[in-house]
C-alpha positions in Angstrom: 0.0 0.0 0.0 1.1 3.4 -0.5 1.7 5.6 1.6 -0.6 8.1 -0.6 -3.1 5.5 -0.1 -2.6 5.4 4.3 -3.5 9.1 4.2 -6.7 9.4 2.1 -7.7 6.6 4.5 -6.9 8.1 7.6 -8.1 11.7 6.6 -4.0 12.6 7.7 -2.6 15.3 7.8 1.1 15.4 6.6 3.6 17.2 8.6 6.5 16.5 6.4 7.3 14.6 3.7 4.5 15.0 1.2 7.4 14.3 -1.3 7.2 10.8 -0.3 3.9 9.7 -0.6 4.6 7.1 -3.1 6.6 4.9 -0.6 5.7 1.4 -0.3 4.2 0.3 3.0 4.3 -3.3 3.8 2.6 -3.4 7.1 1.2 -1.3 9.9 2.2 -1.7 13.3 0.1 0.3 16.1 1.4 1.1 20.0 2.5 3.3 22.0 5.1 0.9 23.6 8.5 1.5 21.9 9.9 -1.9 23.4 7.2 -3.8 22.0 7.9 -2.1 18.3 11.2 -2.4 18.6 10.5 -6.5 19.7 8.1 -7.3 17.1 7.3 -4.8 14.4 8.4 -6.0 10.6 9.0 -4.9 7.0 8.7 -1.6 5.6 6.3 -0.6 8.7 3.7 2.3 9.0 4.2 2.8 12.9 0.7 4.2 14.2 1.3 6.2 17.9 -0.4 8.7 20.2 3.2 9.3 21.5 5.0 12.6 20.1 8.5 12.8 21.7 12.2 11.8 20.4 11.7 8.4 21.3 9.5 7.6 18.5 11.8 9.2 15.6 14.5 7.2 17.1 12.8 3.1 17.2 11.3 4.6 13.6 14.9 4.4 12.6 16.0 1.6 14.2 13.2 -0.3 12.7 13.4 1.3 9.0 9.9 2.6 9.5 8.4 4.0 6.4 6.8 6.6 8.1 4.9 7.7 11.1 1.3 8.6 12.2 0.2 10.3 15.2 -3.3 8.8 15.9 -5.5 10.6 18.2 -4.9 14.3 17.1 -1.7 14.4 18.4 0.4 16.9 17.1 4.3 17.0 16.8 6.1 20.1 18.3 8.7 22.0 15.2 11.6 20.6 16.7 10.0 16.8 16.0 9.4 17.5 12.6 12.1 19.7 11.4 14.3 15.8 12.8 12.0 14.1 10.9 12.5 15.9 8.1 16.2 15.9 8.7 16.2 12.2 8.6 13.8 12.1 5.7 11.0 10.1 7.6 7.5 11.0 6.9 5.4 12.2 9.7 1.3 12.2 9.2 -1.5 12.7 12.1 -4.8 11.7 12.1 -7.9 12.2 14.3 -9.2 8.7 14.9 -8.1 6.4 17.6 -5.4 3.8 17.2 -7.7 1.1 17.5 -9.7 2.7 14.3 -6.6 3.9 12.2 -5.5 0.6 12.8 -8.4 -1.2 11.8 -9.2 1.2 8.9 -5.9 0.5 7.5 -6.5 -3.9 7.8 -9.6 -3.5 6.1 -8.0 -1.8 2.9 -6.0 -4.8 2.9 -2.4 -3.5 4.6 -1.3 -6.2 6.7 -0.3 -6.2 10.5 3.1 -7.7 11.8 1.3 -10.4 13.1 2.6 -13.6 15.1 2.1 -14.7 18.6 4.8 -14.1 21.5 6.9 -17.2 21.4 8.0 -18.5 25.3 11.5 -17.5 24.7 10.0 -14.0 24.4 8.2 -13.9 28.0 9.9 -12.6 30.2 10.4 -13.4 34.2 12.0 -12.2 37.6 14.0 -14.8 38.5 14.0 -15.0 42.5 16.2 -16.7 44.8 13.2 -18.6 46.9 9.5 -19.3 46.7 8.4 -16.6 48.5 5.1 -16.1 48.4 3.5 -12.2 49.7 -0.2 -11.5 50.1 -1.1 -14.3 48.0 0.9 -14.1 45.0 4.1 -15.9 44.0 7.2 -13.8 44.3 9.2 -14.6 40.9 7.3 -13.8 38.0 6.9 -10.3 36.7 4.8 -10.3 33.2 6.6 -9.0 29.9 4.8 -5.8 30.0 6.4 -4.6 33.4 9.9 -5.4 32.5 11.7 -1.5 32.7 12.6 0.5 29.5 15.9 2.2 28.6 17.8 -1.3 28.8 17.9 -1.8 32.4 17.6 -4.8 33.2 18.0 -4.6 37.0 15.9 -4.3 40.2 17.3 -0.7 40.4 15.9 -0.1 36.6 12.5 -1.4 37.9 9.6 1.2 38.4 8.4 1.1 42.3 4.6 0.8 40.8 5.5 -2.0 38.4 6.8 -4.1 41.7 3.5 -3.0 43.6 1.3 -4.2 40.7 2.7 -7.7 41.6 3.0 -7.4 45.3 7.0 -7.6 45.5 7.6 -3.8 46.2 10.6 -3.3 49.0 12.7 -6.6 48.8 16.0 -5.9 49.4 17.3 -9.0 47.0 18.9 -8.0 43.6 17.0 -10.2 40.8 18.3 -10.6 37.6 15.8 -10.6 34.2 15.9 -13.6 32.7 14.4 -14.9 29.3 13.7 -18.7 28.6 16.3 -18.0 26.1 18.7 -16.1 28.2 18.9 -13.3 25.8 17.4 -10.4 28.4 19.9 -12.1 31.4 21.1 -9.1 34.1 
């Protein structure tokens, strides 16, 4: 699908880049968690995001994005888009919600990077016993609430994430751990 194509569907406005309407996109890829593009996004992507910062132009690159589209009337600042432009990445923004930009998009046929999380790909918090507090077993932390930035450590670990599954306050320095290894402290 064109890229042309992704903005008459969307109703998007283009903040830079009209030049390069006529790129090829070979699948869409919606969130606002740049881990999770960065882990699983594929092809010549159209990354869909409500998120507006540096962050995004950078896992754009990283990924070879085709271009970008702010979903939810979210508007870059001139700093975002004069980088963009700089880096000669195409920045569009659109009204409708991710889940409907998204789904708009599937319908006129642009696939999604679509697989299932593999085991080797869930992560875990590897503890030294079975400790169990207020119900819940002490060693598991899901994927989702594994820290950003590369940190990889209890000190890179959000205080809220370790509330959400009741191990907030122990003192014992976990490593994350992968069934493959590959996320190991």
């Amino acid at each position: 699908m064109k890229l042309r194509e992704v903005q008459a569907i969307l109703e998007a406005e283009v903040f830079t880049g009209a030049d390069k309407l006529d790129l090829e996109v070979e699948a869409g890829f919606g969130s606002d968690l740049m881990s999770d593009v960065l882990a699983f996004a594929c092809g010549r992507v159209l990354l869909l995001t409500g998120l507006t910062n540096t962050h995004v132009l950078h896992t754009a690159a990283m990924i070879d994005a085709v271009a970008i589209v702010f979903v939810r009337g979210k508007r870059p600042d001139e700093n975002l888009i004069e980088a963009a432009a700089g880096m000669g990445l195409p920045l569009l923004g659109t009204r409708l919600l991710m889940y409907d930009s998204c789904g708009r998009l599937f319908q006129a046929g642009l696939k999604g990077c679509s697989r299932e999380v593999g085991d080797d790909q869930v992560a875990t918090l590897n503890w030294e016993s079975e400790k169990t507090q207020e119900g819940k077993k002490a060693g598991t932390i899901p994927y989702g609430a594994m820290p950003a930035g590369g940190e990889r450590t209890m000190e890179g670990c959000c205080e809220e994430g370790l509330q959400q599954v009741g191990v907030a306050g122990d003192t014992r320095k976990p490593a994350w751990t992968s069934r493959s290894g590959c996320l190991e402290g």
